[in-house]
C-alpha positions, 0 to 999 in steps of 0.5 A, spaced: 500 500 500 502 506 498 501 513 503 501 520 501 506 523 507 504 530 510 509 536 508 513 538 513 511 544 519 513 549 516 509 547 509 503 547 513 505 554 517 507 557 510 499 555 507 496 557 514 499 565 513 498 565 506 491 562 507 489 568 513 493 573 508 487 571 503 482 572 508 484 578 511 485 581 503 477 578 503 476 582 509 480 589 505 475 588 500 469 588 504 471 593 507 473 597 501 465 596 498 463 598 504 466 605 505 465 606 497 460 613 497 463 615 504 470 615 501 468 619 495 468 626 496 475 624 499 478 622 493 475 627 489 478 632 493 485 629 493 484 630 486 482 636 486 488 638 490 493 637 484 489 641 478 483 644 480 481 647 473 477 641 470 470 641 470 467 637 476 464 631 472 472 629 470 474 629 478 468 624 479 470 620 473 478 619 476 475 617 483 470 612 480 476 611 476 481 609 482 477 607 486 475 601 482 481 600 479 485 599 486 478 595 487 479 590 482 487 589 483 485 587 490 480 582 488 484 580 482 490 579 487 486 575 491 484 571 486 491 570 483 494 568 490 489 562 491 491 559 484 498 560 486 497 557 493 494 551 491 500 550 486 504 550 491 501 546 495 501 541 489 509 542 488 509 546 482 515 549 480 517 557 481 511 558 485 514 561 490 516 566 484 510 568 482 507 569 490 513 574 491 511 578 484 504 578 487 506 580 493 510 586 489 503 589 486 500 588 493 504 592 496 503 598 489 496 597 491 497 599 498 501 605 497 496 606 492 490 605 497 493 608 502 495 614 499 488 616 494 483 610 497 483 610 505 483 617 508 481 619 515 478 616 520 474 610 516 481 608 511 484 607 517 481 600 518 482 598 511 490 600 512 490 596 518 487 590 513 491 590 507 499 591 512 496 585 515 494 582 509 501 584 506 505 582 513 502 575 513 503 573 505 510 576 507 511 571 513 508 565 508 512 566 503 518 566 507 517 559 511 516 557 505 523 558 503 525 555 509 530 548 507 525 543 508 519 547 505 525 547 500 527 539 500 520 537 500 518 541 494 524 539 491 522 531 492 515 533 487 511 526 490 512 523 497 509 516 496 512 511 501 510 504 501 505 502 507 506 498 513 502 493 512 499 488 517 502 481 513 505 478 507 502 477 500 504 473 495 504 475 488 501 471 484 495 472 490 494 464 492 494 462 498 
């Protein structure tokens, strides 16, 4: 009988931060539903603070237009991040290259967030979301850069033979 080893504590503890990323990402997103319409007037002020001469219709547009966008990129990181998790987690080879660059555009979209979305008092806790989100892949992708996340992404297949009770024949008679 084959068996399926379990991967190494420090695989699980990787797949455990990457997985409570993506729920604090899920939760960001939420949030950032949540406090569209209040966060609008903001956004289109701090767009007016750099060329106050265009008509009022263009300032609505660009906020329209960087809210859904960092919108869209949080949701689509998410999203993007699931499939790389469960390729990881199915040993594919230069995920960990693909986490780091999700992780690079994370981080574009938060100080994108930070600067232009999530201002005064109700952006704080959407700033407090994505640094956890951020912080936690962080953590991730470093145990699984670890040597036996290493080794055990480098065997590929850990199937061992069971410890079976008695002996078999091969022809199968008795």
């Amino acid at each position: 009988m084959l068996v399926k080893l379990p991967p190494p504590l420090v695989v699980r503890i990787s797949q455990v931060l990457w997985v409570l990323s993506l729920i604090a990402g899920g939760a960001a997103v939420v949030y950032l539903f949540v406090i569209r319409q209040a966060q609008h007037p903001d956004i289109v002020d701090r767009i007016k603070a750099v060329d106050g001469s265009r008509a009022a219709a263009t300032y609505t547009l660009t906020a329209d237009i960087l809210f859904w966008s960092a919108f869209g990129l949080t949701v689509s990181l998410i999203a993007l991040q699931i499939m790389f998790l469960v390729s990881f987690a199915n040993r594919r080879p230069n995920v960990r290259w693909w986490l780091f660059g999700s992780l690079i555009v994370q981080t574009v979209v938060y100080l994108v967030a930070q600067e232009l979305i999530a201002m005064g008092e109700r952006g704080a806790p959407l700033q407090q979301l994505l640094r956890v989100e951020l912080a936690l892949g962080l953590l991730g992708l470093l145990f699984s850069l670890l040597p036996p996340a290493l080794r055990w992404t480098a065997r590929r297949h850990d199937v061992r033979n069971g410890s079976g009770g008695g002996s078999s024949t091969a022809s199968g008679e008795l």
